[in-house]
KEKOLVEX-197253 format. One record per atom (N, C-alpha, C): residue in three letters; x, y, z. Coordinates in steps of 0.02 Angstrom, whole numbers, padded with zeros to 5 digits, always signed. Example, Ala and Ser with C-alpha at 12.3 -4.5 7.8 and 13.67 -1.06 7.14 Angstrom:
KEKOLVEX-197253
ala+00660-00284+00390 ala+00615-00225+00390 ala+00660-00165+00390 ser+00642-00112+00354 ser+00684-00053+00357 ser+00645+00002+00394 
***
This chain:
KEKOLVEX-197253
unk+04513+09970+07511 unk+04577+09975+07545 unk+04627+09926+07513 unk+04667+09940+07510 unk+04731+09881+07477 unk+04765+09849+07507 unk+04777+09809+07493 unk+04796+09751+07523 unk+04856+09742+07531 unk+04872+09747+07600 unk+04964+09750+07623 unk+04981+09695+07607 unk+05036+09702+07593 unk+05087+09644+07585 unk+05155+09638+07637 unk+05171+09586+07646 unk+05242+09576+07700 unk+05301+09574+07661 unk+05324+09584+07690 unk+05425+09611+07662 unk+05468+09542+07698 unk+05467+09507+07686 unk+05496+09435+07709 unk+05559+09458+07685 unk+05635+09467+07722 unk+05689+09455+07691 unk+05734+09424+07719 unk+05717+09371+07778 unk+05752+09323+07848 unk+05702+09296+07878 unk+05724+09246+07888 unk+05690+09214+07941 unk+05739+09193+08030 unk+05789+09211+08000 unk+05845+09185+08048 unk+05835+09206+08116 unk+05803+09266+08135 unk+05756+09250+08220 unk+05712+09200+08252 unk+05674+09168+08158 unk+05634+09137+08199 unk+05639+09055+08218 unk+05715+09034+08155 unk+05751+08985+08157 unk+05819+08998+08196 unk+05845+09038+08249 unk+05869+09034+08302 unk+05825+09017+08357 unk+05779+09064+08379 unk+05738+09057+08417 unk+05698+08954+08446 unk+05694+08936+08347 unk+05660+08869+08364 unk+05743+08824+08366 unk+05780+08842+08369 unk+05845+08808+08398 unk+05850+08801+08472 unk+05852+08868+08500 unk+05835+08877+08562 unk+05799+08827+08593 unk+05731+08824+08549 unk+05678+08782+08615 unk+05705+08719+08590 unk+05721+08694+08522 unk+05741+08604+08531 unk+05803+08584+08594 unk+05852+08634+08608 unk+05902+08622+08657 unk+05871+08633+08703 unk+05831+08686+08733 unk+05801+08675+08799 unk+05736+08614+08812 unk+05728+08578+08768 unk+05698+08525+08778 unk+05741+08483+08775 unk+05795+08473+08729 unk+05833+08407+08769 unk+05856+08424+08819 unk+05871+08461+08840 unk+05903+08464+08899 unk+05869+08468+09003 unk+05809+08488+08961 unk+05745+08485+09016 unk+05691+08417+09025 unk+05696+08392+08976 unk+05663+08330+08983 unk+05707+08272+09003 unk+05752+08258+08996 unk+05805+08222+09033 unk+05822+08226+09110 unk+05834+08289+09132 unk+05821+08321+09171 unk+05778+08300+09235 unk+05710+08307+09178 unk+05631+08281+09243 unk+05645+08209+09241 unk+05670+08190+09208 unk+05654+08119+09199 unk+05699+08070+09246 unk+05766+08105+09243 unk+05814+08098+09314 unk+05776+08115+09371 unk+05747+08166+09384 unk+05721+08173+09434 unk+05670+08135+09460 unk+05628+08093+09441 unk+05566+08065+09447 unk+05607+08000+09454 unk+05644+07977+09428 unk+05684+07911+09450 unk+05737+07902+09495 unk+05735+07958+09507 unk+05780+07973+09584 unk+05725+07978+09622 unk+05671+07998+09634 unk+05628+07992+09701 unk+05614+07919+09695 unk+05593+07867+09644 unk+05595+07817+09628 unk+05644+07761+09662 unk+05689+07784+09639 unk+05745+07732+09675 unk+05746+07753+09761 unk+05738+07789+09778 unk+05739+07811+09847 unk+05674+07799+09890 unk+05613+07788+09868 unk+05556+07758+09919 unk+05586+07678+09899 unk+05598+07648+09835 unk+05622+07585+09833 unk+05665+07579+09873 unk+05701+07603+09904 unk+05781+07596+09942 unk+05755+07592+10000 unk+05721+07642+10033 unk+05688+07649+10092 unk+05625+07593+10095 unk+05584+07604+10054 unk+05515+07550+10074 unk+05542+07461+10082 unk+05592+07462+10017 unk+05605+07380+10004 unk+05686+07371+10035 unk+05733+07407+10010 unk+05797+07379+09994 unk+05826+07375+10086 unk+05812+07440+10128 unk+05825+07451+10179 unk+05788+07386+10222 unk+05727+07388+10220 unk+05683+07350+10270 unk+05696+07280+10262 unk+05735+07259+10192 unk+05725+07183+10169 unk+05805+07167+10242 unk+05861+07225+10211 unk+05919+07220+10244 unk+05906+07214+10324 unk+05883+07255+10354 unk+05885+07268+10429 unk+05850+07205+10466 unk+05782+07198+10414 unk+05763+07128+10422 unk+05802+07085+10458 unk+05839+07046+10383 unk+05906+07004+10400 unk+05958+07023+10463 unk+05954+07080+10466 unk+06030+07102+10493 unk+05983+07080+10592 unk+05919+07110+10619 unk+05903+07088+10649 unk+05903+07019+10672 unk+05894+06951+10625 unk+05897+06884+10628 unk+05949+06865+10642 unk+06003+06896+10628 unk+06079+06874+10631 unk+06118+06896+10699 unk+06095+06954+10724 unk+06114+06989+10781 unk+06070+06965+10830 unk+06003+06949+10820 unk+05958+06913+10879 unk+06031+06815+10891 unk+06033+06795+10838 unk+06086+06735+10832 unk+06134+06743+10882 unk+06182+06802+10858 unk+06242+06814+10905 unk+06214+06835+10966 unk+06154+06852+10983 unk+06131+06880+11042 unk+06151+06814+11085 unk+06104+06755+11057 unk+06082+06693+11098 unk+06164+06645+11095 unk+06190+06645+11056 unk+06262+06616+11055 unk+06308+06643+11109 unk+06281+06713+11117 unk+06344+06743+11160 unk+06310+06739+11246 unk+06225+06744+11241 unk+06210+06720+11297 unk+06223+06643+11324 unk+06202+06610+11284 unk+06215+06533+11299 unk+06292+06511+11305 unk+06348+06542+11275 unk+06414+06530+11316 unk+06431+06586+11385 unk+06401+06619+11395 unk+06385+06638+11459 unk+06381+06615+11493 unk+06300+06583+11502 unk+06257+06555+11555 unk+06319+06455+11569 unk+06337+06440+11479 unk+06366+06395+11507 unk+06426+06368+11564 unk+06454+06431+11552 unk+06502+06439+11589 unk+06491+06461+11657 unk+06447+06514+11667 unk+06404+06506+11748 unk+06395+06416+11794 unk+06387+06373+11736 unk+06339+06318+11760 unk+06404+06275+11761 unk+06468+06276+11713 unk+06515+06263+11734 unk+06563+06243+11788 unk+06584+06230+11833 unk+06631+06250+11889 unk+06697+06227+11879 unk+06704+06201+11811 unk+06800+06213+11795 unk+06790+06271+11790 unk+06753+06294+11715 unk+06761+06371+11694 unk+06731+06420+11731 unk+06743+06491+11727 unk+06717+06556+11769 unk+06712+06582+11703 unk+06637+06630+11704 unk+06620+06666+11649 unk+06680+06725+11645 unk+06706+06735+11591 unk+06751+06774+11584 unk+06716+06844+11553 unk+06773+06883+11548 unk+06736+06972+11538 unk+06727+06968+11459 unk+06754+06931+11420 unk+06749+06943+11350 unk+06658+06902+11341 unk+06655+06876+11373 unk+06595+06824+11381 unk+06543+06875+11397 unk+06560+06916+11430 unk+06514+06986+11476 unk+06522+07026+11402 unk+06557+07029+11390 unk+06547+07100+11329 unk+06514+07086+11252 unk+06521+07008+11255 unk+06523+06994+11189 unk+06419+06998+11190 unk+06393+06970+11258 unk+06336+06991+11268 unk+06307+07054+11248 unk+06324+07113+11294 unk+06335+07167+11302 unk+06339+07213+11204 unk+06380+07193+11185 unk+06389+07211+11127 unk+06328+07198+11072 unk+06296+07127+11077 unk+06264+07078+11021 unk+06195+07123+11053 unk+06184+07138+11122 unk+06115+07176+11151 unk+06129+07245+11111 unk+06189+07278+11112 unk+06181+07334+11081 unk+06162+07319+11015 unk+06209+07290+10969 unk+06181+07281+10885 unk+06114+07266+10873 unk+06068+07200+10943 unk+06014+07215+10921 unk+05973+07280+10931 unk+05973+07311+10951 unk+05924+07393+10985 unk+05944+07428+10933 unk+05994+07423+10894 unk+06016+07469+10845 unk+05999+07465+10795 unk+05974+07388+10763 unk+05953+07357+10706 unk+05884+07376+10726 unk+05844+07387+10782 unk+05748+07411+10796 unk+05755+07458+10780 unk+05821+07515+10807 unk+05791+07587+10766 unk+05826+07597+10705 unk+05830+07569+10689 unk+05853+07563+10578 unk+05755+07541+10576 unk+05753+07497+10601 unk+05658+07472+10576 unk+05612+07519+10580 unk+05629+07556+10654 unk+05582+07592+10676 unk+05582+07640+10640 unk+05628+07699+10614 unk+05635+07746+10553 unk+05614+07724+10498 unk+05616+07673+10505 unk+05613+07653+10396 unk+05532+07643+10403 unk+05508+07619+10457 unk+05439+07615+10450 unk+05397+07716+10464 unk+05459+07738+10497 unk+05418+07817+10506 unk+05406+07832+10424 unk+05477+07823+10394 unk+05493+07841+10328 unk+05440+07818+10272 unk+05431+07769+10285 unk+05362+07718+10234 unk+05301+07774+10237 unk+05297+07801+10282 unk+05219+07822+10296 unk+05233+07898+10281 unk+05287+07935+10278 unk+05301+08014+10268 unk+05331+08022+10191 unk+05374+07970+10182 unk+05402+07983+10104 unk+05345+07983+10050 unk+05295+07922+10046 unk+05258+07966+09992 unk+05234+08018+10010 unk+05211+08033+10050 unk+05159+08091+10084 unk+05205+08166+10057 unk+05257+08161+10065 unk+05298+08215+10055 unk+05329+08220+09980 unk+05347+08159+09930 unk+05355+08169+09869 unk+05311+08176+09820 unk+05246+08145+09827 unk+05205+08115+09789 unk+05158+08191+09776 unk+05164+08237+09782 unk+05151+08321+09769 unk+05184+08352+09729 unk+05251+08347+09737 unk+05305+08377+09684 unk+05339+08319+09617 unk+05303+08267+09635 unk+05325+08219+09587 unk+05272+08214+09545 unk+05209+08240+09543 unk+05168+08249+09517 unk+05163+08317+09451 unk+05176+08367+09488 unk+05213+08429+09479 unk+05269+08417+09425 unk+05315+08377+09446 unk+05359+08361+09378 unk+05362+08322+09320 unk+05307+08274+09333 unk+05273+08223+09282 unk+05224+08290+09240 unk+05205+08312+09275 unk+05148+08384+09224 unk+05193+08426+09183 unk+05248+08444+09216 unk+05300+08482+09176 unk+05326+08444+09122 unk+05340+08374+09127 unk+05361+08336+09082 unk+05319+08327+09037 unk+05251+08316+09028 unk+05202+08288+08999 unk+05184+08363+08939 unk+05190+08419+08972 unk+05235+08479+08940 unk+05256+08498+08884 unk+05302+08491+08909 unk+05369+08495+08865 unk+05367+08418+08802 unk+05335+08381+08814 unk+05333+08327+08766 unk+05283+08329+08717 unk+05214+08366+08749 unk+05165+08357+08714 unk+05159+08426+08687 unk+05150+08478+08723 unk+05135+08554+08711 unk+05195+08600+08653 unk+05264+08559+08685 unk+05306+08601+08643 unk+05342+08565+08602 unk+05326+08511+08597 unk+05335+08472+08534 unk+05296+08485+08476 unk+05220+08527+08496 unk+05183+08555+08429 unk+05226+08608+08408 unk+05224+08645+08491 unk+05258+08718+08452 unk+05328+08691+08405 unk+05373+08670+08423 unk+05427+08660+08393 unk+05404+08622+08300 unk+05346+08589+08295 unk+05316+08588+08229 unk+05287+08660+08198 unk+05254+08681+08245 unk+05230+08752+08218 unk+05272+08812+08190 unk+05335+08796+08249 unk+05391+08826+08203 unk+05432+08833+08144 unk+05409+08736+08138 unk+05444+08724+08069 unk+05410+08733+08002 unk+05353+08724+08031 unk+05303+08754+07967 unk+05319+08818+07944 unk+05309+08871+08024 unk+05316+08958+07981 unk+05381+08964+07945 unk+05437+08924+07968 unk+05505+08955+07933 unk+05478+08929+07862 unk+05450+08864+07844 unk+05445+08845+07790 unk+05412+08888+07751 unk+05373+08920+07765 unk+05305+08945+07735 unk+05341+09020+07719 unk+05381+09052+07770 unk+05399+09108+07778 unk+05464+09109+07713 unk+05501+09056+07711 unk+05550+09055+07661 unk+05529+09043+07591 unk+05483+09025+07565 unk+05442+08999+07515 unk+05418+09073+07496 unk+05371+09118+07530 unk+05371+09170+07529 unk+05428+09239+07516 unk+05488+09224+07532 unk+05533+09266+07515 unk+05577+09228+07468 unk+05576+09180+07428 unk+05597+09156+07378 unk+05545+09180+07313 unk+05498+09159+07327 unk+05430+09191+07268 unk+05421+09252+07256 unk+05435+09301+07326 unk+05439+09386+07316 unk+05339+09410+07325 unk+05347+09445+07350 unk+05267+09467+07360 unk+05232+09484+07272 unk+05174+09473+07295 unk+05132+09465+07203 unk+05115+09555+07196 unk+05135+09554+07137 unk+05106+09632+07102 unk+05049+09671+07147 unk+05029+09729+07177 unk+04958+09772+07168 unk+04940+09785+07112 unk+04870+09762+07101 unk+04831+09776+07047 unk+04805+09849+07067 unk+04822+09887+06994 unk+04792+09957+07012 unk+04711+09967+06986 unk+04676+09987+07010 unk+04605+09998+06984 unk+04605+10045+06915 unk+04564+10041+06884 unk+04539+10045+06829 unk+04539+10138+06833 unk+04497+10144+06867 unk+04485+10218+06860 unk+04552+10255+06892 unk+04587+10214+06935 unk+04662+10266+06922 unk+04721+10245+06885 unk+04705+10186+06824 unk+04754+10178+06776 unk+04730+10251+06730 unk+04665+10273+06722 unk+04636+10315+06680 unk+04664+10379+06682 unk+04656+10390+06765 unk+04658+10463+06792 unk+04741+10485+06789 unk+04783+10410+06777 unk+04848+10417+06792 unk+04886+10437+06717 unk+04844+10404+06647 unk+04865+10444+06579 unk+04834+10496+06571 unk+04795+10532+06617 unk+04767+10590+06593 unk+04827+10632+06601 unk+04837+10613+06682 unk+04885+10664+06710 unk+04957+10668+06659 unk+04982+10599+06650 unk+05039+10621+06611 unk+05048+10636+06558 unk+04979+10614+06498 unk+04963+10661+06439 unk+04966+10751+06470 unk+04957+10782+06534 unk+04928+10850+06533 unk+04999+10860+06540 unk+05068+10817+06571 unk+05109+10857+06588 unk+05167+10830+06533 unk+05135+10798+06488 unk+05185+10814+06425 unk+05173+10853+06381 unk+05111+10877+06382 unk+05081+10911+06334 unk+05062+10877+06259 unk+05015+10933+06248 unk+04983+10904+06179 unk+05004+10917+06115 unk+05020+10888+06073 unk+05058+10933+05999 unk+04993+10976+05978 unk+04959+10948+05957 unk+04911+10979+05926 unk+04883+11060+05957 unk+04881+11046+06050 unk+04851+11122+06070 unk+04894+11144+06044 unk+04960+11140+06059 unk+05036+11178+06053 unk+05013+11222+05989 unk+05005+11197+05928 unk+04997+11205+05852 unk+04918+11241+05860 unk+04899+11252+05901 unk+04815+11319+05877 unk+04824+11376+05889 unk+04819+11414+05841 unk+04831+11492+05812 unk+04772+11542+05880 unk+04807+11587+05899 unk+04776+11655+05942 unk+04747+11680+05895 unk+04668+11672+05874 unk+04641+11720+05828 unk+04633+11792+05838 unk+04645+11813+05896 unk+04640+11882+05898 unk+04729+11904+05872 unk+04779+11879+05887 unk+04837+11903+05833 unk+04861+11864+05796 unk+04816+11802+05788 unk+04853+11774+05716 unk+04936+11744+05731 unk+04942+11708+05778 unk+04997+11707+05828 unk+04991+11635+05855 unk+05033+11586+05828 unk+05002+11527+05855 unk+05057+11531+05929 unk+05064+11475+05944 unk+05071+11462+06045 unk+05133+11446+06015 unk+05182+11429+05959 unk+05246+11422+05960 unk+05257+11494+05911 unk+05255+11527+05912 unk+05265+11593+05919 unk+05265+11608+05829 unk+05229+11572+05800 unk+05228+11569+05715 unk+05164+11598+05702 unk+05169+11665+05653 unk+05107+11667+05625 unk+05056+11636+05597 unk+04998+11634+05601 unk+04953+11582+05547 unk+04960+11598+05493 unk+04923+11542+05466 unk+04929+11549+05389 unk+04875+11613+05377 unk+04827+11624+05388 unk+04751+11656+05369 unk+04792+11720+05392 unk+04824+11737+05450 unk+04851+11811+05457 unk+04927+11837+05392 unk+04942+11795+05369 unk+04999+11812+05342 unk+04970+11830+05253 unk+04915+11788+05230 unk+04868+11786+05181 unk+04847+11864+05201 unk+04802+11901+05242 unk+04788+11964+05257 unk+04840+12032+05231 unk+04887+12008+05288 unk+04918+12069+05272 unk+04968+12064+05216 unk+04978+11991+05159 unk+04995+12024+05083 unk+04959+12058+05056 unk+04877+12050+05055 unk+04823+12080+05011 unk+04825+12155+05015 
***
């Protein structure tokens, strides 16, 4: 059987194509990588940055709590002064900020115990996609560069000759010796009329009929 050969005359599908995937890798790996540092900064925000704040913000509002109670009560114990209403509210107020600063705690601690539970599945998921695209199609994107290479090298060189076999280089001068013909048959005399094949008498018939 003979041996096919390929007709290389472009490669330009398969060097668009590996264009294609280098832009959809920059543009997808950046991408995950934002993404994974955004869930990042956000259990940090929630686990540390929130709890460190509310912390404080509790210590400071428990402060105004006891400042605003103790000029209260002083003024109860007083008898120039009468506790006044700003004295009543300023209480009133410092009790609200603290209850408000427990449920900032109390969420951030629900949050501690549900945020990984709930990212740490799909952040996984996108570290695999990443790991991907860096490792898997970073070959392909070599593999690509090889075939264009290999593929262009190939249509610069041009495909190599078929060697024809022996017995039909043979069979192939027979044939076109039969269909040019032979001088020599051409030139052999019809002995029954003395009549060669280009329409000339022989010699031996023309010798006859002088005698």
């Amino acid at each position: 059987m003979a041996e096919q050969q390929a007709h290389v005359r472009s490669v330009d599908a398969i060097e668009a194509f590996r264009s294609a995937l280098i832009v959809f890798l920059t543009k997808a790996k950046p991408t995950l990588e934002e993404v994974v540092s955004e869930v990042t900064r956000t259990r940090q925000w929630v686990e540390h940055d929130q709890r460190v704040f509310w912390q404080k913000e509790m210590k400071v509002r428990h402060r105004e709590l006891e400042q605003a109670q103790g000029e209260l009560f002083s003024s109860r114990l007083s008898r120039i002064d009468t506790p006044s209403a700003a004295q009543q509210l300023a209480v009133q107020k410092a009790t609200r900020a603290i209850r408000h600063a427990e449920e900032k705690l109390r969420i951030l601690k629900k949050w501690d115990r549900e945020l990984e539970t709930r990212t740490e599945p799909s952040l996984k998921l996108v570290e695999q996609l990443h790991g991907f695209l860096t490792a898997d199609m970073g070959k392909a994107v070599a593999y690509l560069t090889h075939i264009i290479q290999t593929l262009q090298a190939y249509s610069e060189s041009g495909p190599a000759p078929v060697p024809i076999p022996s017995g039909a280089a043979a069979e192939s001068t027979a044939t076109e010796s039969e269909s040019a013909g032979d001088p020599r048959a051409e030139a052999q005399p019809n002995l029954e009329t003395g009549i060669t094949t280009e329409g000339k008498a022989a010699p031996e018939a023309l010798s006859s009929e002088t005698e």
